[in-house]
Steps between C-alpha positions, in 0.01 A plus 500: 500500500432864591901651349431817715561253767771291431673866449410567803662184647823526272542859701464328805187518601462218773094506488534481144685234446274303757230569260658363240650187644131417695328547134757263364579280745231219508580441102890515576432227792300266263757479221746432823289257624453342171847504389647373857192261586531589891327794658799593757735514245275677278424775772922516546525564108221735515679716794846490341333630171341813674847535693659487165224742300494733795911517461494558148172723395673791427718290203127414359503697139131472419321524797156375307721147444512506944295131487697346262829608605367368871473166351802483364603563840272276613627216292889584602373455857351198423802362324760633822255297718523202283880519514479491916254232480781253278740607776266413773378157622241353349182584671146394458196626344165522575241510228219723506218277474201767536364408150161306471548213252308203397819267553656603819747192405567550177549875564762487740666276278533720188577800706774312658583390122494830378702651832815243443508595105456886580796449781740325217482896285761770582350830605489667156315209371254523772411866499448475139233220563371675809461871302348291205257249657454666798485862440345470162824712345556440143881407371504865403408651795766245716774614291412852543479416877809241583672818255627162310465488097235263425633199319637465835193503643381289197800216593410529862137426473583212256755363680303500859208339348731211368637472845152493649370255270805265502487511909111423529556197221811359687307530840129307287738220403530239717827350649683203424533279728804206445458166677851491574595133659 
């Protein structure tokens, strides 16, 4: 990220700042979309992060830190549109279904898997998987980003893959059925 620019933008510099948020937008709205799992609300989170960076540039210390301290915004977004989406009703999803596979059955049926265990993690849970699977990010790096030290990152990771697997096992085994008389 060009700091001369994000300078620029933290003086107020409208056209600047547009710069900045188009060269950083389409990797903010993927870790969105991948933390939320629904475009709309991803596009909401997205928008109230550039709201919230836009607001708050000029607090930015390091101005060469700009894309990681607009993921962190990102990912507060992201959680505030989680909170709304508890308080809301519940709403359905589509699935994006785009992907060529060999097993159009079986595909749908482990993404639906994987979506119910990904919906039972809180949001700090799921950006941690999201920046690590997703975005490639080491544990390092995540902490550095989420500004969080990184056995918490550490407990997060662990703990969100022990809710994943436990969810996909309990949803594999099959029900019990009583003959009740």
């Amino acid at each position: 990220m060009d700091r001369s620019l994000v300078e620029q933008a933290q003086r107020g510099d409208r056209e600047a700042f547009q710069a900045l948020a188009f060269a950083v937008s389409d990797r903010l709205f993927a870790t969105a979309h991948r933390i939320l799992r629904d475009f709309d609300a991803a596009g909401d989170a997205l928008q109230g992060a550039l709201v919230r960076i836009w607001r708050d540039l000029a607090s930015l210390r390091d101005p060469d830190r700009f894309e990681a301290w607009a993921h962190q915004a990102l990912v507060h977004a992201c959680h505030d549109q989680l909170r709304r989406e508890r308080r809301s009703t519940a709403a359905f999803r589509i699935v994006d279904t785009d992907s060529v596979v060999d097993d159009p059955a079986g595909a749908v049926t482990n993404r639906e898997e994987v979506e119910r265990a990904f919906r039972r993690l809180n949001a700090d849970q799921r950006a941690v998987i999201v920046l690590q699977y997703y975005r490639e990010l080491s544990l390092p790096e995540i902490a550095e980003l989420l500004q969080v030290p990184l056995g918490t990152v550490r407990s997060r990771a662990h703990y969100a893959k022990r809710v994943l697997r436990a969810a996909i096992e309990a949803d594999a085994r099959p029900a019990i059925v009583e003959n009740v008389q």
